[in-house]
Every structure is written in structure tokens, then in C-alpha cells.
VEXTORTOR-264621 format. One record per residue: x, y, z of N, C-alpha, C, O in turn; residue in one letter. Coordinates in steps of 0.2 Angstrom, whole numbers, plus 5000, padded with zeros to 4 digits. Atoms other than C-alpha are relative to their C-alpha. Last residue first. Layout:
<pts>
XYZXYZXYZXYZA;...
</pts>
This chain:
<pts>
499450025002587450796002500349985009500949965009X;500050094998585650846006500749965000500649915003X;500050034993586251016007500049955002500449935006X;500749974998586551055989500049965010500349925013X;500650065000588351065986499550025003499450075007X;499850044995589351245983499349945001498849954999X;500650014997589551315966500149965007500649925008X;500650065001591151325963499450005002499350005008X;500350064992591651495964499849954997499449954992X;499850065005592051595944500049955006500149895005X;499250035000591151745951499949934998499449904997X;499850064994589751795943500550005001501050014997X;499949964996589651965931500149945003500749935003X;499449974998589951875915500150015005500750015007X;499550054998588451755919500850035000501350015003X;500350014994587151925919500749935003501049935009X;499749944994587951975904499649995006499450055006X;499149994999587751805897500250045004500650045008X;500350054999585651785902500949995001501249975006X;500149994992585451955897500349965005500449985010X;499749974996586051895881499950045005500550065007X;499350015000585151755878500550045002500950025006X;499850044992583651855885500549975000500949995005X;500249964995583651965870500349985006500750015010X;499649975001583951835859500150055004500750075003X;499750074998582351725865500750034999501150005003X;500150014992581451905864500549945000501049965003X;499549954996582151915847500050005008500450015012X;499350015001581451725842500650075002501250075004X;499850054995579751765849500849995000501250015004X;500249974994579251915838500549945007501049965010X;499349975002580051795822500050055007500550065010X;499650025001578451675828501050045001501550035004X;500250014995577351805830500649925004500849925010X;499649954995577751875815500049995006500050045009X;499549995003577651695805500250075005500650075009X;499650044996575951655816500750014998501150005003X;500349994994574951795809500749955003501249975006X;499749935002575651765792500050025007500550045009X;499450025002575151565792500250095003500450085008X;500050034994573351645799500949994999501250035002X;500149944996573251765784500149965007500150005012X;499449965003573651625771500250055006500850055008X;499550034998572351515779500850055001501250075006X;500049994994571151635779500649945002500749925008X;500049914995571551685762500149995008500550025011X;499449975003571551495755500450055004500950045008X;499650044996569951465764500850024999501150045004X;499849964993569251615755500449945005500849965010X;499749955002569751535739500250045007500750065009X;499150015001569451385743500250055000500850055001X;500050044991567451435747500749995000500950035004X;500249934992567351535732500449985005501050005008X;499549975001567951365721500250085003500750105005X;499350044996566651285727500750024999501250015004X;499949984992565451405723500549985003500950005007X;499449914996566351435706499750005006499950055009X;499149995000566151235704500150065001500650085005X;499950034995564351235710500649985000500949975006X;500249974995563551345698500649985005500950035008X;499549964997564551255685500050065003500450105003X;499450034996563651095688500650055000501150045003X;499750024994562151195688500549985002500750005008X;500049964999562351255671500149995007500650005010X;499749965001562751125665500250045002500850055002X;499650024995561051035673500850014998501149995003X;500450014993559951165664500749975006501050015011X;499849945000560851155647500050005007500549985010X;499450015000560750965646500150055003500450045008X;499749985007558950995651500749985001500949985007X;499549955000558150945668500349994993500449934991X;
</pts>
């Protein structure tokens, strides 16, 4: 194999490898992204409920709780 030759190979094999990262990259990127609204999705639901969660405890009367039976 020629200087040229193997050269040439070895920068065949950097822009493949360099492909391959790239699309890795992307598909990382696009999962991260995926999981960010999916995430921010969850935290309104979780604020949503919190307040449900208080006007549901405003309405209670302010009673002690009564013990559990075992008692």
C-alpha cells in the first residue's frame, strides 16, 4: 500500500467515524429533548395535583383525626 493509498484510508475512516458521532450526537440530542418535555409535562401535572390536593384539604373540617382501631 502506497503512502497515498493508506492516507487515504485513514481519512476514510475518520469522516466514517466521525458520521457515526454525529448521528449519535443527534440521537442523543433528540432523546435529551424528548425526555426535557416529558419531564416539564410531569412537573405541571405534579402542580396541578398539589393544588387539588390543598383545595381538597381546605374543605376538611379541622377534627382530629380519630385513632386507628388497634389502639
Amino acid at each position: 500500500m502506497t503512502d497515498d493509498a493508506r492516507l487515504t484510508a485513514r481519512v476514510d475512516a475518520l469522516e466514517m467515524r466521525a458520521a457515526e458521532q454525529e448521528r449519535t450526537i443527534e440521537d442523543l440530542n433528540a432523546t435529551l429533548l424528548a425526555q426535557w418535555k416529558e419531564i416539564e409535562d410531569l412537573k405541571r401535572q405534579l402542580a396541578r395535583l398539589g393544588a387539588q390536593m390543598q383545595e381538597i384539604e381546605g374543605h376538611l373540617p379541622d377534627a382530629p383525626e380519630p385513632p386507628p382501631p388497634h389502639y
